[in-house]
ROPA-935006 format. One record per residue: residue in three letters; x, y, z of N, C-alpha, C in turn. Coordinates in steps of 0.05 Angstrom, whole numbers, padded with zeros to 5 digits, always signed. Layout:
REM ROPA-935006
ALAXYZXYZXYZ...
***
This chain:
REM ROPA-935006
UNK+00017-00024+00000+00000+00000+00000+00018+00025+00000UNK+00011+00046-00021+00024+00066-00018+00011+00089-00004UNK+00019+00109-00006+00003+00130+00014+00013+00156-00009UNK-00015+00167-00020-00006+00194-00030-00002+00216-00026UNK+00016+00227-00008+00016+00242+00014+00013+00275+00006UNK+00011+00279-00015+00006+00309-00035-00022+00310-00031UNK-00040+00285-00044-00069+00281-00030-00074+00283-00010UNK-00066+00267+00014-00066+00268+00040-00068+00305+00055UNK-00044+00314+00040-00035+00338+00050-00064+00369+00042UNK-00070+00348+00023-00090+00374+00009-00116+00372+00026UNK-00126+00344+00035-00155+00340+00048-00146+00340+00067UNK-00127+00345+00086-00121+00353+00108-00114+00384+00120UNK-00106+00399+00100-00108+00431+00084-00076+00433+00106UNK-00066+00416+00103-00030+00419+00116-00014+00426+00093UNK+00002+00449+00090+00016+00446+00067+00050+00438+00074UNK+00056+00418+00058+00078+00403+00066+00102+00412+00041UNK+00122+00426+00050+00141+00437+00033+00153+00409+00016UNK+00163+00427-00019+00164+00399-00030+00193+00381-00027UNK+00208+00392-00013+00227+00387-00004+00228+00365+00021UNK+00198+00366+00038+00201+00352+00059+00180+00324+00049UNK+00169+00329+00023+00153+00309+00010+00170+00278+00015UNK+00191+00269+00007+00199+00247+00007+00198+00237+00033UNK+00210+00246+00056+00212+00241+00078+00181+00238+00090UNK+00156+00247+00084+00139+00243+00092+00122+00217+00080UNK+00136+00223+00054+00122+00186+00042+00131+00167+00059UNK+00165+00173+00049+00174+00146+00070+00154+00143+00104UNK+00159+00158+00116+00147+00152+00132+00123+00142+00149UNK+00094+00156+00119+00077+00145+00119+00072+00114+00111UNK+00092+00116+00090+00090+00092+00074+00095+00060+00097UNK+00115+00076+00112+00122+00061+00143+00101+00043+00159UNK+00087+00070+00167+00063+00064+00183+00043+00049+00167UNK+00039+00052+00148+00021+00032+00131+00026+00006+00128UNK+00061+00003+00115+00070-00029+00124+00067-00038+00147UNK+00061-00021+00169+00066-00031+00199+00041-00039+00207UNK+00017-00030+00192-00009-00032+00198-00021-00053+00187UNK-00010-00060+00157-00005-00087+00148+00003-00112+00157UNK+00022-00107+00173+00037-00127+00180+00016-00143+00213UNK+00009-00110+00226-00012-00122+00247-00034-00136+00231UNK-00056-00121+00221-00069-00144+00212-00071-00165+00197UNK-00044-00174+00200-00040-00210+00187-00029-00223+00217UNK-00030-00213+00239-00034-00222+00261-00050-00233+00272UNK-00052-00263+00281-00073-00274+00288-00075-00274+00308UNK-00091-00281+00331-00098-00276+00355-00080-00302+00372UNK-00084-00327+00346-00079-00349+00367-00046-00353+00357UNK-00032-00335+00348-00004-00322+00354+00014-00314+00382UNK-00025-00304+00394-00010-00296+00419-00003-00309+00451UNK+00007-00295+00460+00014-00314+00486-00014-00312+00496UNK-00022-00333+00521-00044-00339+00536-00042-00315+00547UNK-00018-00302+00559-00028-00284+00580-00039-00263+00564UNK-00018-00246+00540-00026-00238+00531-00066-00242+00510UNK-00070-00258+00518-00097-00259+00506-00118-00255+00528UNK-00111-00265+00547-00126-00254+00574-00134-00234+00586UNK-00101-00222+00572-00106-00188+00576-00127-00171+00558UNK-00121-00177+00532-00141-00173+00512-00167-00176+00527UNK-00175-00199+00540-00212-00212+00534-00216-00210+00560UNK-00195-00192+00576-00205-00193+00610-00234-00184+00616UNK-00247-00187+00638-00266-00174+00642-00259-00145+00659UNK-00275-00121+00653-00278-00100+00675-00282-00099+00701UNK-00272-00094+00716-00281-00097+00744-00274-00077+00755UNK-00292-00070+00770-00294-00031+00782-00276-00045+00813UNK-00262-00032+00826-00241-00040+00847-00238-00022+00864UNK-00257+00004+00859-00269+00016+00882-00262+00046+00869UNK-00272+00072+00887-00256+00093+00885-00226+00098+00906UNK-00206+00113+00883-00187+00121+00898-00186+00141+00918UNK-00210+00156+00915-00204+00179+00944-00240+00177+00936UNK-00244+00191+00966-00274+00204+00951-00288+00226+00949UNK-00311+00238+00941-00315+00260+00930-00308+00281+00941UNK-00305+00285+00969-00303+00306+00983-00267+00311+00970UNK-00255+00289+00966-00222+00297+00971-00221+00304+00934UNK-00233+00299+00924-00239+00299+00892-00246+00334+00888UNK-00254+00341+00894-00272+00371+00901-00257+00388+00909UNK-00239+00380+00930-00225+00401+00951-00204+00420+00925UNK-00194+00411+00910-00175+00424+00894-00195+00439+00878UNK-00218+00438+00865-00224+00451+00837-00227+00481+00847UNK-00220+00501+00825-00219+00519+00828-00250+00531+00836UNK-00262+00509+00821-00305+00521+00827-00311+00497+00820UNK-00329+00496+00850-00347+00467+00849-00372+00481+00854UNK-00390+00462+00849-00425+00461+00859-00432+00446+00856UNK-00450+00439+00880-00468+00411+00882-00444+00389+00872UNK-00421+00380+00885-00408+00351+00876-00393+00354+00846UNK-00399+00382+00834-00392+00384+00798-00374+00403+00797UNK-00354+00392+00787-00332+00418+00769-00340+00445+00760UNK-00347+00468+00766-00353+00486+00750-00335+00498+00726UNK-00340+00500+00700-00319+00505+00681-00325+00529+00664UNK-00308+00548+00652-00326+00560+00638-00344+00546+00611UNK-00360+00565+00602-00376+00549+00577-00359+00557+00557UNK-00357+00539+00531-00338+00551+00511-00349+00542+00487UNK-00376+00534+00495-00398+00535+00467-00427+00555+00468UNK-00430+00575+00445-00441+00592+00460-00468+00580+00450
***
């Protein structure tokens, strides 16, 4: 897989000097073999533990402090909540 990175650079609206063009193929071109190469990875490649880790289940293991000590730092709380400014009008 190649990567057209002039394309890339235009639907992304980055303009990439043509001088630094090569070095950016290569390197895309990198990550794409590398992305290749993962998915021809099979699962049952991997170690047990490593697959365990994968398919573990979630398990909540408590809170680390609790709300009151969670709160004490913010610059503005109310009612238990972070107050923040708004930055969508």
């Amino acid at each position: 897989m190649t990567i057209d990175v002039d394309k890339v650079s235009q639907l992304s609206k980055l303009k990439i000097d043509a001088d630094k063009m090569p070095m950016f193929e290569k390197q895309m071109n990198d990550i794409a073999q590398m992305a290749d190469v993962l998915a021809q990875v099979s699962a049952q490649q991997l170690s047990d533990d490593t697959r365990r880790a994968l398919l573990r289940d979630d398990t909540f293991i408590g809170a680390a402090f609790g709300n009151d000590k969670a709160m004490q730092n913010a610059p503005v709380a109310k009612d238990s909540y972070f107050c923040v400014p708004r930055t969508v009008e």
